[in-house]
N, CA, C and O atoms as a GROMACS GRO file, in nm:
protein
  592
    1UNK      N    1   2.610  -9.403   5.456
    1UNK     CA    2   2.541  -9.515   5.397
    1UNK      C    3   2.638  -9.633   5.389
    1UNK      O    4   2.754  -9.630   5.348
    2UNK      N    5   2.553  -9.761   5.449
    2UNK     CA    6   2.691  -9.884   5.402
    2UNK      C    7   2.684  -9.935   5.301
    2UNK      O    8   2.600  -9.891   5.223
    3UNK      N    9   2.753 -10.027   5.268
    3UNK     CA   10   2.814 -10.086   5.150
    3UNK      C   11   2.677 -10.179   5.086
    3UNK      O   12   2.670 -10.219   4.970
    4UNK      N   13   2.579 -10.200   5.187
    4UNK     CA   14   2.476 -10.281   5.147
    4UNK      C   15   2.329 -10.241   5.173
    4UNK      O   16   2.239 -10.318   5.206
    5UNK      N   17   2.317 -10.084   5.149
    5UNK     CA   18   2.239 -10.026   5.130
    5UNK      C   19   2.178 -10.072   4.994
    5UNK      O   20   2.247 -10.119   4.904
    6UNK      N   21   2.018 -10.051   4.986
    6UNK     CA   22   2.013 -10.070   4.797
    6UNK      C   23   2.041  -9.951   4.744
    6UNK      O   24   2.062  -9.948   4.623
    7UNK      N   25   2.048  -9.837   4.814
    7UNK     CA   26   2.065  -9.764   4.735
    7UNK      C   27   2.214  -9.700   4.704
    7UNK      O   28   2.231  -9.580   4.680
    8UNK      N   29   2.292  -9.772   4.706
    8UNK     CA   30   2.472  -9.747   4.663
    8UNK      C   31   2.464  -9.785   4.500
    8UNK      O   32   2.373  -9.850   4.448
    9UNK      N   33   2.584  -9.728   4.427
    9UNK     CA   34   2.583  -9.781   4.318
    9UNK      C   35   2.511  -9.627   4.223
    9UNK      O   36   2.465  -9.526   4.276
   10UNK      N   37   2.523  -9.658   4.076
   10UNK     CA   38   2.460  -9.516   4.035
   10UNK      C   39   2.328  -9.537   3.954
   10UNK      O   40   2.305  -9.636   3.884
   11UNK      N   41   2.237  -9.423   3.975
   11UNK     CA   42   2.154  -9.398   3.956
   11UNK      C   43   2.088  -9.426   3.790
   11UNK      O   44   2.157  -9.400   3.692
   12UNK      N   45   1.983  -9.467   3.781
   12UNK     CA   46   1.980  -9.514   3.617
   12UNK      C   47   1.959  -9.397   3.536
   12UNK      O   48   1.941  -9.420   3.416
   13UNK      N   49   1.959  -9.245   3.583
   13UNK     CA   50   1.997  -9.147   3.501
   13UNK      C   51   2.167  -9.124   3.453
   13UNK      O   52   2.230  -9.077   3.358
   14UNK      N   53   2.192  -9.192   3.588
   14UNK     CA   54   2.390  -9.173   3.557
   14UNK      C   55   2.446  -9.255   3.467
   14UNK      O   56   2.516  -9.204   3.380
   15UNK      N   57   2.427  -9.409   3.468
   15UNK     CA   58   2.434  -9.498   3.425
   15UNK      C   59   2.405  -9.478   3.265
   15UNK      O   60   2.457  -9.549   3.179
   16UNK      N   61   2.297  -9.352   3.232
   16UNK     CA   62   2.249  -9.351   3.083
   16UNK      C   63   2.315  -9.222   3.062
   16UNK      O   64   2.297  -9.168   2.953
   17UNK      N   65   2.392  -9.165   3.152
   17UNK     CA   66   2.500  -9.052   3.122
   17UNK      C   67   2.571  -9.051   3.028
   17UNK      O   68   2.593  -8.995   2.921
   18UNK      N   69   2.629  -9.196   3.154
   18UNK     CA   70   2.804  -9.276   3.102
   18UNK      C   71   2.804  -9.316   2.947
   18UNK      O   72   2.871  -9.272   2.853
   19UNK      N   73   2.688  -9.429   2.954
   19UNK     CA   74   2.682  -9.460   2.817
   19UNK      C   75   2.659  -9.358   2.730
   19UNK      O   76   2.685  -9.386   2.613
   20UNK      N   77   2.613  -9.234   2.753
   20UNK     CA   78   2.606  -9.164   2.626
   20UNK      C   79   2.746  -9.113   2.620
   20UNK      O   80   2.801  -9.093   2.512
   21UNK      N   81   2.803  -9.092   2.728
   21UNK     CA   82   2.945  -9.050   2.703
   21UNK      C   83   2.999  -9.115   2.641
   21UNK      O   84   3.052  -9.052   2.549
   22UNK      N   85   3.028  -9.266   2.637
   22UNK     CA   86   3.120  -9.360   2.600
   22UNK      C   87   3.066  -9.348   2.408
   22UNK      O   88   3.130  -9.376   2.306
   23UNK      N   89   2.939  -9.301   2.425
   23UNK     CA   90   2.900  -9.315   2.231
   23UNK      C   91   2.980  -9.201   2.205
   23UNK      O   92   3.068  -9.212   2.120
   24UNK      N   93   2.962  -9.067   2.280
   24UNK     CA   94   3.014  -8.951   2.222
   24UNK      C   95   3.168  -8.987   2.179
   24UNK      O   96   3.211  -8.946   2.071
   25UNK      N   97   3.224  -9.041   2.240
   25UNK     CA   98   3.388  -9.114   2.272
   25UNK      C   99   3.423  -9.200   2.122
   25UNK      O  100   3.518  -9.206   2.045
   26UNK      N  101   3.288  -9.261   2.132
   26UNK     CA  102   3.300  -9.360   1.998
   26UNK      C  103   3.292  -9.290   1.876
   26UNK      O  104   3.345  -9.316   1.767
   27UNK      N  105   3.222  -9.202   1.910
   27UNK     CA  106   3.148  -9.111   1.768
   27UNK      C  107   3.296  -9.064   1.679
   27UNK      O  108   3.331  -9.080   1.562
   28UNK      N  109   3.341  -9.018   1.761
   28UNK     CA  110   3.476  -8.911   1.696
   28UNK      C  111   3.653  -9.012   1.696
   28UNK      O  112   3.770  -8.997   1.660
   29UNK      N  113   3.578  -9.097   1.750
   29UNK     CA  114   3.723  -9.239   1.747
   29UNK      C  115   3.808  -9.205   1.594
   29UNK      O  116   3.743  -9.181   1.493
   30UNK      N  117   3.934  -9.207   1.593
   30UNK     CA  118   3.942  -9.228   1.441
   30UNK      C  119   3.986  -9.074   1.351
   30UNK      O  120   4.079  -9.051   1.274
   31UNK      N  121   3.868  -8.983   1.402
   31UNK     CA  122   3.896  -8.844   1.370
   31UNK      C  123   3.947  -8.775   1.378
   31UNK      O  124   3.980  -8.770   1.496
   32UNK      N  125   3.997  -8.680   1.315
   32UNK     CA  126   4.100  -8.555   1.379
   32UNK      C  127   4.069  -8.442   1.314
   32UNK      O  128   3.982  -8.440   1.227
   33UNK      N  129   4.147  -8.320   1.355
   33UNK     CA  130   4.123  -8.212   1.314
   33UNK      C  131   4.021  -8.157   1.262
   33UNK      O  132   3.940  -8.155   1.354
   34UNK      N  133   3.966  -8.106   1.160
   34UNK     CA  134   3.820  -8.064   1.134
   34UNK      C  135   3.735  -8.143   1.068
   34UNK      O  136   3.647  -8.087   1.003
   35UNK      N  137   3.739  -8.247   1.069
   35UNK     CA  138   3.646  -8.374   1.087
   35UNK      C  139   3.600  -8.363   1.208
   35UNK      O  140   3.497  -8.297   1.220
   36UNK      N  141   3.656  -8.419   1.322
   36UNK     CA  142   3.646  -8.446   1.452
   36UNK      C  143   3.537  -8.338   1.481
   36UNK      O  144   3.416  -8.358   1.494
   37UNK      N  145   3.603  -8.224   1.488
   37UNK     CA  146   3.549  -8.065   1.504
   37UNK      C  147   3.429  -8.060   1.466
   37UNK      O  148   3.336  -8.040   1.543
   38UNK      N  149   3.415  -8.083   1.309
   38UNK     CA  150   3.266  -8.080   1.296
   38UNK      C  151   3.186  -8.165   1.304
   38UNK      O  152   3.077  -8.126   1.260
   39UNK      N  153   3.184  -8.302   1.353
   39UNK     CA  154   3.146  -8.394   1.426
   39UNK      C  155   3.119  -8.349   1.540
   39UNK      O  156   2.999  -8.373   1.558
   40UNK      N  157   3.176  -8.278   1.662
   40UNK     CA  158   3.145  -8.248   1.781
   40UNK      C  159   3.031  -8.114   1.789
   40UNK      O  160   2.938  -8.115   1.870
   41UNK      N  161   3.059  -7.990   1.684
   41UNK     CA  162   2.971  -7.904   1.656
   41UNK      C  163   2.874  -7.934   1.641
   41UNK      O  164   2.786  -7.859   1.682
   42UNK      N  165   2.832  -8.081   1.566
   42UNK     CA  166   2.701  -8.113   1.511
   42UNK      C  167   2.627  -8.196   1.636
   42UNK      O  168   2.508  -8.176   1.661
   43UNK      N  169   2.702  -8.286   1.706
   43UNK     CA  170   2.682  -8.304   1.837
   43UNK      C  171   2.614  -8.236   1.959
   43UNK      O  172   2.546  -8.277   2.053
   44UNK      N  173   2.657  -8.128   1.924
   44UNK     CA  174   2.662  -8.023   2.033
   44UNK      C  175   2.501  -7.956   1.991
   44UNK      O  176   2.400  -7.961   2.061
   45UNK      N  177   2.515  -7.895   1.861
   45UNK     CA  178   2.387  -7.821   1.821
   45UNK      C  179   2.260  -7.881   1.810
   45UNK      O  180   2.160  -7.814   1.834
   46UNK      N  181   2.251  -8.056   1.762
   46UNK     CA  182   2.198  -8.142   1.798
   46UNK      C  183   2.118  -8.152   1.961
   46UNK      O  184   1.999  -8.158   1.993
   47UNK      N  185   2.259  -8.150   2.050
   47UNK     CA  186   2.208  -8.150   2.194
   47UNK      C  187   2.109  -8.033   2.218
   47UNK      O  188   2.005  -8.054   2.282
   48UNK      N  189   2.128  -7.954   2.187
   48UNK     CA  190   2.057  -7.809   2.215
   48UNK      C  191   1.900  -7.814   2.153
   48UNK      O  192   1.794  -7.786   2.210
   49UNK      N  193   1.926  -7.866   1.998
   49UNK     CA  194   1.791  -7.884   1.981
   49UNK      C  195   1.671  -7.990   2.023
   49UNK      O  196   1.548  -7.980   2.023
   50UNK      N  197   1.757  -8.087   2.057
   50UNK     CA  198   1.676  -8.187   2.187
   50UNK      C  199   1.585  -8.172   2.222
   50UNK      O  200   1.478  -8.228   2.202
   51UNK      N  201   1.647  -8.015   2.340
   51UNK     CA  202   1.551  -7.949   2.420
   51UNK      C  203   1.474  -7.841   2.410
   51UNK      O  204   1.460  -7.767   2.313
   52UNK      N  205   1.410  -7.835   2.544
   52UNK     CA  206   1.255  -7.758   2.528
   52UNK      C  207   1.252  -7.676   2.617
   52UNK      O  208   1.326  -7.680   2.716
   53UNK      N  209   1.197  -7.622   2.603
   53UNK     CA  210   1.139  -7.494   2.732
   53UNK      C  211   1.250  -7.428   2.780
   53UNK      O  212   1.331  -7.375   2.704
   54UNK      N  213   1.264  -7.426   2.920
   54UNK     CA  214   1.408  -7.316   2.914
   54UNK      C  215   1.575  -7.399   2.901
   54UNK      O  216   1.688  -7.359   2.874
   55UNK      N  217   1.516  -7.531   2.935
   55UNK     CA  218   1.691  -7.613   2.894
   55UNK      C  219   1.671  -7.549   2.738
   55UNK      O  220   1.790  -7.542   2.706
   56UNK      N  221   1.632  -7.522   2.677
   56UNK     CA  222   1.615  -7.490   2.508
   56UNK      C  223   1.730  -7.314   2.540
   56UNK      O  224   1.842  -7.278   2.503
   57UNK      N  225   1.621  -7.250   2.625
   57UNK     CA  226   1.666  -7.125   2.567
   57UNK      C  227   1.791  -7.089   2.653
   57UNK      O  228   1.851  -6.992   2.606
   58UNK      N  229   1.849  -7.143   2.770
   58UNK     CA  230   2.010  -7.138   2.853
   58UNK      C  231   2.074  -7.188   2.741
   58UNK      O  232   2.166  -7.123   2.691
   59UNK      N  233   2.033  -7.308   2.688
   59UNK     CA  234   2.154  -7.377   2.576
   59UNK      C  235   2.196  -7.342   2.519
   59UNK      O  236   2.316  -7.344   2.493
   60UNK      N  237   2.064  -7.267   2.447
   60UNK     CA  238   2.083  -7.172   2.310
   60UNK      C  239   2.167  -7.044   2.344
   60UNK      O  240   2.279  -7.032   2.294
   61UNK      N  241   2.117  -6.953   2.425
   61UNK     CA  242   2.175  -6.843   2.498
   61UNK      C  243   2.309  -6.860   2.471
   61UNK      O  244   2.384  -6.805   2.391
   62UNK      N  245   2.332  -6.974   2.581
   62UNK     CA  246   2.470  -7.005   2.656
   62UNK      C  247   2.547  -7.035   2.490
   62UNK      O  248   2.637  -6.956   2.459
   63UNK      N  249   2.517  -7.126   2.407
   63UNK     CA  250   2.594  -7.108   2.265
   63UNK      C  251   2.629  -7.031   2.220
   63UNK      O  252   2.751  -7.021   2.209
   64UNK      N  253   2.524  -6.911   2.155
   64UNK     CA  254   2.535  -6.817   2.113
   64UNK      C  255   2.638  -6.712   2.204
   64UNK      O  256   2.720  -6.651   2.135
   65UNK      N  257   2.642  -6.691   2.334
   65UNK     CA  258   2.758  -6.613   2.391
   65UNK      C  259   2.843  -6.680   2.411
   65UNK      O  260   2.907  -6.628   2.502
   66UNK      N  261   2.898  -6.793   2.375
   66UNK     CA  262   3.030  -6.858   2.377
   66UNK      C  263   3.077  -6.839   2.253
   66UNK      O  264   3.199  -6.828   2.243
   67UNK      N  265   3.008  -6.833   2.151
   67UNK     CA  266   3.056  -6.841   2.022
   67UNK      C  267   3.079  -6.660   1.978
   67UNK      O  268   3.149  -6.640   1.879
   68UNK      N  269   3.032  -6.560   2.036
   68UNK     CA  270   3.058  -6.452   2.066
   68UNK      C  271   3.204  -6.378   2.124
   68UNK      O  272   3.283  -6.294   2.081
   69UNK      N  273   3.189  -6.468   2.256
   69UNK     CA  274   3.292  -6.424   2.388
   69UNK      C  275   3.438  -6.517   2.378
   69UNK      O  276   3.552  -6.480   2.407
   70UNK      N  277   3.405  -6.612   2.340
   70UNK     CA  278   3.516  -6.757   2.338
   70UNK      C  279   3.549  -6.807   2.246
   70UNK      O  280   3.592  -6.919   2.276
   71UNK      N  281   3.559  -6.777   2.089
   71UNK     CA  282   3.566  -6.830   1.950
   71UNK      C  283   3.675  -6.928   1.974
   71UNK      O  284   3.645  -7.029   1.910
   72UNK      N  285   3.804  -6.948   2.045
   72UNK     CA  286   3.849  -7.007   2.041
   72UNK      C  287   3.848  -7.188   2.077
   72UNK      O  288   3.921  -7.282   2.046
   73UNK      N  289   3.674  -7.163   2.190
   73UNK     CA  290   3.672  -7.246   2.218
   73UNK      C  291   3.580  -7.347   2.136
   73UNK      O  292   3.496  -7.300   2.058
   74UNK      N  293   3.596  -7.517   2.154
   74UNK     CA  294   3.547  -7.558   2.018
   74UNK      C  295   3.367  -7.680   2.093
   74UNK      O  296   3.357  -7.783   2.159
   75UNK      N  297   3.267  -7.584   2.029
   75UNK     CA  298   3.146  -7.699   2.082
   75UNK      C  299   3.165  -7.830   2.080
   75UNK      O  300   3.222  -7.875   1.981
   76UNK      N  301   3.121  -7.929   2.195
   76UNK     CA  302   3.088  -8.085   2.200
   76UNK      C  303   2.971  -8.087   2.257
   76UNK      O  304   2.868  -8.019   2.252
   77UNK      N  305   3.025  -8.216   2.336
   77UNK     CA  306   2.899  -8.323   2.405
   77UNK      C  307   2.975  -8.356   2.519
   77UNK      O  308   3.084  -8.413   2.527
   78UNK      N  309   2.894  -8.305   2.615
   78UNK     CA  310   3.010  -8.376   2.767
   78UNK      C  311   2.883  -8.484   2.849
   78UNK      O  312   2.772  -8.450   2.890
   79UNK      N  313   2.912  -8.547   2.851
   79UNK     CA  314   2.802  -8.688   2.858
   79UNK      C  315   2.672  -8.620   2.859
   79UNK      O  316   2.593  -8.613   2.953
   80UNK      N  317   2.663  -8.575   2.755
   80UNK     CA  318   2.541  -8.551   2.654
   80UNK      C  319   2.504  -8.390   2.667
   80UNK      O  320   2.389  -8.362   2.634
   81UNK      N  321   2.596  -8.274   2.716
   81UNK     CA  322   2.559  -8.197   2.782
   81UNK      C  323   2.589  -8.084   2.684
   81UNK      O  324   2.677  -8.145   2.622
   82UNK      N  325   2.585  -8.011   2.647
   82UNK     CA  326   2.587  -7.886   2.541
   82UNK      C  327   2.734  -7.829   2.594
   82UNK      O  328   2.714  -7.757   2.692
   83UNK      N  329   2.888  -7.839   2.558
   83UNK     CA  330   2.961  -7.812   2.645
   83UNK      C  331   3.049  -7.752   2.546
   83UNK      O  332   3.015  -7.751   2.428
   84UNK      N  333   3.209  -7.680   2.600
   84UNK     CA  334   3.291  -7.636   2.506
   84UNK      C  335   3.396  -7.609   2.577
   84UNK      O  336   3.411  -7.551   2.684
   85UNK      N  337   3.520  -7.696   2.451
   85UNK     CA  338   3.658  -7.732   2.525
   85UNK      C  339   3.781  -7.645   2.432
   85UNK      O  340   3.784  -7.602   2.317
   86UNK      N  341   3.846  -7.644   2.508
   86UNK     CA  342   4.015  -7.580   2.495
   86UNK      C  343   4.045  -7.643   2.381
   86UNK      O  344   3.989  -7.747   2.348
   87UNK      N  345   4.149  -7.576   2.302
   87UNK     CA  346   4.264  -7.688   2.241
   87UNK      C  347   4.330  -7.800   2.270
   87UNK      O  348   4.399  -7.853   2.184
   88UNK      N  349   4.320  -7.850   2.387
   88UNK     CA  350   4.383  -7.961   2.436
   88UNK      C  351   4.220  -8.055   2.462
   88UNK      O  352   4.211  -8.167   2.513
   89UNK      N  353   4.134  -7.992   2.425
   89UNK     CA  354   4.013  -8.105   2.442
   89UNK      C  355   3.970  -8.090   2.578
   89UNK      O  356   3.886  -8.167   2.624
   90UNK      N  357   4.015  -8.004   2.640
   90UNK     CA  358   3.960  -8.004   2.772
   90UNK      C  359   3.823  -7.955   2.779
   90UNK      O  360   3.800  -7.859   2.706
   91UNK      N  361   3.731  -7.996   2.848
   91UNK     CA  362   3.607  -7.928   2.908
   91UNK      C  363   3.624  -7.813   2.956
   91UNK      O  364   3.700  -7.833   3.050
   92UNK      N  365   3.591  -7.655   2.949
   92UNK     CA  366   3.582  -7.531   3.014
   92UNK      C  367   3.464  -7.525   3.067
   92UNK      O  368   3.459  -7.506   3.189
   93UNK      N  369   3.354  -7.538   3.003
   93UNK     CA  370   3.232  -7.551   3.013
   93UNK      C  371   3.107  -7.553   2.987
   93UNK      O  372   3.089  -7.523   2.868
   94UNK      N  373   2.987  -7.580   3.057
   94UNK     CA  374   2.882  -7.672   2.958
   94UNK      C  375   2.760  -7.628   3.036
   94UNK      O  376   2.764  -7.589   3.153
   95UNK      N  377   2.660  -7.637   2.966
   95UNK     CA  378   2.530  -7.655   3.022
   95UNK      C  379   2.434  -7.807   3.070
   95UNK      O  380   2.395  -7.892   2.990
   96UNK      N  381   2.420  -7.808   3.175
   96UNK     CA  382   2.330  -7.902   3.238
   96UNK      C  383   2.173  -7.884   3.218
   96UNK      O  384   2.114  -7.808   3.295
   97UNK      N  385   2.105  -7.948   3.120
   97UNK     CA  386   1.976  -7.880   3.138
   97UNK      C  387   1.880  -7.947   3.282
   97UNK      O  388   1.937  -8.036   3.344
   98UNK      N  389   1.775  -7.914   3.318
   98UNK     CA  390   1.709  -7.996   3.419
   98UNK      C  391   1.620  -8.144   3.338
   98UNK      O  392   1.594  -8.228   3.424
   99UNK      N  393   1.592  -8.169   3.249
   99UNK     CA  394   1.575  -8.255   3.244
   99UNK      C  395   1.645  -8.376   3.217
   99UNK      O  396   1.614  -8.494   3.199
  100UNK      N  397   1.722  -8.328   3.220
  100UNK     CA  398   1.848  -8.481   3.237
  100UNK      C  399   1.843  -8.543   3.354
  100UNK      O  400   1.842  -8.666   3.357
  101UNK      N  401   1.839  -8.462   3.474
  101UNK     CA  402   1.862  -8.535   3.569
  101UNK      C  403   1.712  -8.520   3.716
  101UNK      O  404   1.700  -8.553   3.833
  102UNK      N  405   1.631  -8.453   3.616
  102UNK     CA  406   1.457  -8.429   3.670
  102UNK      C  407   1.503  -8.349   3.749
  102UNK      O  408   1.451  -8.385   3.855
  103UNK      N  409   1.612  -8.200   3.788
  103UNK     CA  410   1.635  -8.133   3.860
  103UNK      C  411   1.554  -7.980   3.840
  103UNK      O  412   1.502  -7.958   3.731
  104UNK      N  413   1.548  -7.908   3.917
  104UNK     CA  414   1.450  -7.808   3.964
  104UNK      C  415   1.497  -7.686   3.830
  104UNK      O  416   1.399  -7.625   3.786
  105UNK      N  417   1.611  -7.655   3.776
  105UNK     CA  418   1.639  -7.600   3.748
  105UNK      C  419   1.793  -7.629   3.615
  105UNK      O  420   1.888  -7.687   3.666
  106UNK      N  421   1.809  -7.590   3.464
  106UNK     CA  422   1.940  -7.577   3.439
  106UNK      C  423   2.020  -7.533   3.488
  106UNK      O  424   1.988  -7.447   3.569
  107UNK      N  425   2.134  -7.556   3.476
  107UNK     CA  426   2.252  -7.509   3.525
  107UNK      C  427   2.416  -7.439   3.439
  107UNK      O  428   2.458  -7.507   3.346
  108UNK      N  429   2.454  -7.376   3.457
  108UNK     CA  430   2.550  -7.326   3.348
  108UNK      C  431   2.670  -7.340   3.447
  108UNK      O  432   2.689  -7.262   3.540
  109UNK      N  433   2.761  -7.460   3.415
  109UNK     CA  434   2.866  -7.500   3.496
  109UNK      C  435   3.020  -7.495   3.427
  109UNK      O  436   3.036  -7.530   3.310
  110UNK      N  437   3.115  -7.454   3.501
  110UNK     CA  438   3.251  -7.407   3.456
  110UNK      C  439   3.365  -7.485   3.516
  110UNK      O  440   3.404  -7.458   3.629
  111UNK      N  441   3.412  -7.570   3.453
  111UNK     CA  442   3.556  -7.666   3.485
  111UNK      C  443   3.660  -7.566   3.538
  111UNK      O  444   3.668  -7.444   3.522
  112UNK      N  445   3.761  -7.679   3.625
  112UNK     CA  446   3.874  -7.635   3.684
  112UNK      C  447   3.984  -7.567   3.565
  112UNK      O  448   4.086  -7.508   3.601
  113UNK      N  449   3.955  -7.581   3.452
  113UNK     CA  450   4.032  -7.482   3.326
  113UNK      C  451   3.994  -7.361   3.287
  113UNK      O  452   4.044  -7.306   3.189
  114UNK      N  453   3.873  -7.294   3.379
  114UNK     CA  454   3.756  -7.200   3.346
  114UNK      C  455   3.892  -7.081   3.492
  114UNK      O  456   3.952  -7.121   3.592
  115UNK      N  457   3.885  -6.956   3.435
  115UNK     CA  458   3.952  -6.908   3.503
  115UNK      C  459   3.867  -6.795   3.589
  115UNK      O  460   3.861  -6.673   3.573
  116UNK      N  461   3.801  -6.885   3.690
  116UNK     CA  462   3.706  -6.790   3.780
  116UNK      C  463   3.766  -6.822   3.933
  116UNK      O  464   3.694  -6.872   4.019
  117UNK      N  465   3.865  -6.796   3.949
  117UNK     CA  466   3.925  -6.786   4.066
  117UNK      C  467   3.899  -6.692   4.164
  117UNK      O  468   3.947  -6.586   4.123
  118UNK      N  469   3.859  -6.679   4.249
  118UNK     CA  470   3.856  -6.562   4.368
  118UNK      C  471   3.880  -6.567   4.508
  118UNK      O  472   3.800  -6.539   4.597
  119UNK      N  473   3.990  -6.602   4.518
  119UNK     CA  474   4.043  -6.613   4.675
  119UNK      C  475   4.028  -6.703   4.712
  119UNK      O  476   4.090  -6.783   4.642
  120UNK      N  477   3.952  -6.776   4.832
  120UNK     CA  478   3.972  -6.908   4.848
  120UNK      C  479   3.867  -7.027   4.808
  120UNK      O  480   3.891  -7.148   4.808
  121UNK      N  481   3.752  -6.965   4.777
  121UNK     CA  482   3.617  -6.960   4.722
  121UNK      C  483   3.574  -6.948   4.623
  121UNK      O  484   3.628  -6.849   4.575
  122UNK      N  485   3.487  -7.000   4.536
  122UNK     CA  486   3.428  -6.886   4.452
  122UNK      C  487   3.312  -6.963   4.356
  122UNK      O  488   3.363  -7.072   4.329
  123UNK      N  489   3.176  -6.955   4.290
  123UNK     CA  490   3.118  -7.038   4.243
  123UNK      C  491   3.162  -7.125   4.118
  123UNK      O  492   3.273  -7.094   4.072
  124UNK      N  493   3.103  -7.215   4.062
  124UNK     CA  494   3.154  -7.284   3.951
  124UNK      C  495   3.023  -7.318   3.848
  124UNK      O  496   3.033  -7.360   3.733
  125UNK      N  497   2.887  -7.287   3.927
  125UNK     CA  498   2.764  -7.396   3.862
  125UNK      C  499   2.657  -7.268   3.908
  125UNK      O  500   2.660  -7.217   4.020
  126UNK      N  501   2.601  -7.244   3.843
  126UNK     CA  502   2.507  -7.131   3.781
  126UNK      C  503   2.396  -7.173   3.813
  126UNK      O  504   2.390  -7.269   3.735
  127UNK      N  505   2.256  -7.175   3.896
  127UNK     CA  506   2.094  -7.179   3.826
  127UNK      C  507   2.077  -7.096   3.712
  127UNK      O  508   2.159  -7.006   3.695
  128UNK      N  509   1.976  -7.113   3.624
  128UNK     CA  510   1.889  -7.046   3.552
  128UNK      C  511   1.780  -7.068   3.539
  128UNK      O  512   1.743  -7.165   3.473
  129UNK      N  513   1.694  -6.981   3.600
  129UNK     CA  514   1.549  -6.988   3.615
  129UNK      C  515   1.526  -6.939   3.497
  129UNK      O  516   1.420  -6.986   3.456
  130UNK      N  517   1.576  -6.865   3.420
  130UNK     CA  518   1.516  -6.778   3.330
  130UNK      C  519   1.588  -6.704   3.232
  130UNK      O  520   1.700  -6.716   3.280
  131UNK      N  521   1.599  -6.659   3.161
  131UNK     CA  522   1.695  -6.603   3.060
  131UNK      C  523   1.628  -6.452   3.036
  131UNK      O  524   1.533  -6.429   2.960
  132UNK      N  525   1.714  -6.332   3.134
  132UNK     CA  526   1.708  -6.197   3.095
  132UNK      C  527   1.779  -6.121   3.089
  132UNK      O  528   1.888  -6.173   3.113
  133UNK      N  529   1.794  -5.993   3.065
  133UNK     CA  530   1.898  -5.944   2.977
  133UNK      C  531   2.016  -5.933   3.054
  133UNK      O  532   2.129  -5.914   3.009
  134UNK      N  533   1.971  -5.952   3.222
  134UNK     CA  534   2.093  -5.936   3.351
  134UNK      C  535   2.134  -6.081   3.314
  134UNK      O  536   2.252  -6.100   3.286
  135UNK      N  537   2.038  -6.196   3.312
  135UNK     CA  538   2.129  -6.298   3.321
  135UNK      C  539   2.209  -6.333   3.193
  135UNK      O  540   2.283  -6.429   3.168
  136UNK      N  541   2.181  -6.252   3.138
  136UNK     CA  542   2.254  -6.295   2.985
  136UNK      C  543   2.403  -6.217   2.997
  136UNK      O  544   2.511  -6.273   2.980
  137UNK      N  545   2.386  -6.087   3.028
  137UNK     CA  546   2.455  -5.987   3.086
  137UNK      C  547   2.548  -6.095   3.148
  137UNK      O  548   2.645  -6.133   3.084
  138UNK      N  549   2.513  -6.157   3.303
  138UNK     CA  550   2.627  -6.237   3.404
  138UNK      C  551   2.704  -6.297   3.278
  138UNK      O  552   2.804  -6.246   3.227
  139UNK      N  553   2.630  -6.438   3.228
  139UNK     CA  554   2.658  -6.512   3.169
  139UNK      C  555   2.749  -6.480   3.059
  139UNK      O  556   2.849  -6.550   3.047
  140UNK      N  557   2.728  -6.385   2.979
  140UNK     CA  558   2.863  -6.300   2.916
  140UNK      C  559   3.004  -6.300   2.997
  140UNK      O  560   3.107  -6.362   2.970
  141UNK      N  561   2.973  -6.201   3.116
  141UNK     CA  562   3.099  -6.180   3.188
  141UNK      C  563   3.185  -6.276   3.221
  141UNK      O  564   3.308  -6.279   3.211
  142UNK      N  565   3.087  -6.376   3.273
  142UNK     CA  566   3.145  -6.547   3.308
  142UNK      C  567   3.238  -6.572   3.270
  142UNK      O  568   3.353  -6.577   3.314
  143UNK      N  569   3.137  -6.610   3.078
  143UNK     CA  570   3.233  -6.658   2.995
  143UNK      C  571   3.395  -6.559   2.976
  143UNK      O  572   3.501  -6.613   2.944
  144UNK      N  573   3.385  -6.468   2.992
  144UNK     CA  574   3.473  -6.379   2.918
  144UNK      C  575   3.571  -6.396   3.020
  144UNK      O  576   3.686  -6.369   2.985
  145UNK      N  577   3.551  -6.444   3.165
  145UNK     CA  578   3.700  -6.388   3.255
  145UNK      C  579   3.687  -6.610   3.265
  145UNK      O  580   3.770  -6.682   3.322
  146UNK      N  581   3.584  -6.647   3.206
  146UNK     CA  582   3.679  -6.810   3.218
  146UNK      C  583   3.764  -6.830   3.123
  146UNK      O  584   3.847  -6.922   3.125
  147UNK      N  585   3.750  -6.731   3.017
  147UNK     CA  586   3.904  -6.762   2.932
  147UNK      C  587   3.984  -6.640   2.933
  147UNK      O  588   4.069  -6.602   2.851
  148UNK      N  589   3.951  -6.595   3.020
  148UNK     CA  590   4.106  -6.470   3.023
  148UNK      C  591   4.203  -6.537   3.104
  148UNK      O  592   4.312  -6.484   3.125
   0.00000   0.00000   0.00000
């Protein structure tokens, strides 16, 4: 595509990403330690209740076995996304629901700090059609070897 295509430039779902990122950014300005923390928790549980239908029940899922499998890690908002970071604030990882971005399906996606390495390959971003006891099952394991 060239430079003077109309369609270059980002999309007005991205564009309402950013800005929610830049509030999340604003939200916790100032804060620290368990202020901050429970500012981002409330953020986070907030995001989850948002949603509906199955972005509702991956979110929820996906919370509930992080807070199970990963205690160490601490809930946010990753431009608006139900997500959960390291001690250093890093993103490990988050849920994408489909209606954020009118896509076919949620997604349960894992940052380059997520320790799912496998040779030279290996996935990072999950579908979820559905929430059953196998995919809850995967989604456990996930979590458990992205922070080993």
């Amino acid at each position: 595509m060239n430079a003077t295509s109309e369609n270059t430039g980002f999309s007005a779902d991205e564009k309402a990403a950013m800005k929610q990122r830049a509030a999340e950014l604003r939200s916790t300005k100032g804060l620290k330690g368990a202020a901050k923390q429970a500012r981002e928790l409330e953020a986070c549980v907030d995001a989850i209740d948002a949603l509906a239908g199955i972005d509702r029940e991956v979110a929820t899922t996906f919370h509930r076995i992080v807070g199970e499998e990963a205690p160490d890690l601490r809930p946010k908002t990753f431009y608006g996304f139900p997500a959960y970071a390291d001690t250093d604030d890093k993103v490990v990882m988050f849920v994408q629901p489909k209606s954020k971005f009118d896509t076919r399906y949620p997604t349960v996606n894992f940052d380059e700090k997520a320790n799912l390495d496998d040779g030279d390959m290996w996935p990072t971003s999950f579908a979820v059609v559905a929430v059953t006891d196998v995919v809850e099952t995967r989604l456990r394991a996930l979590v458990k070897q992205a922070v080993s």
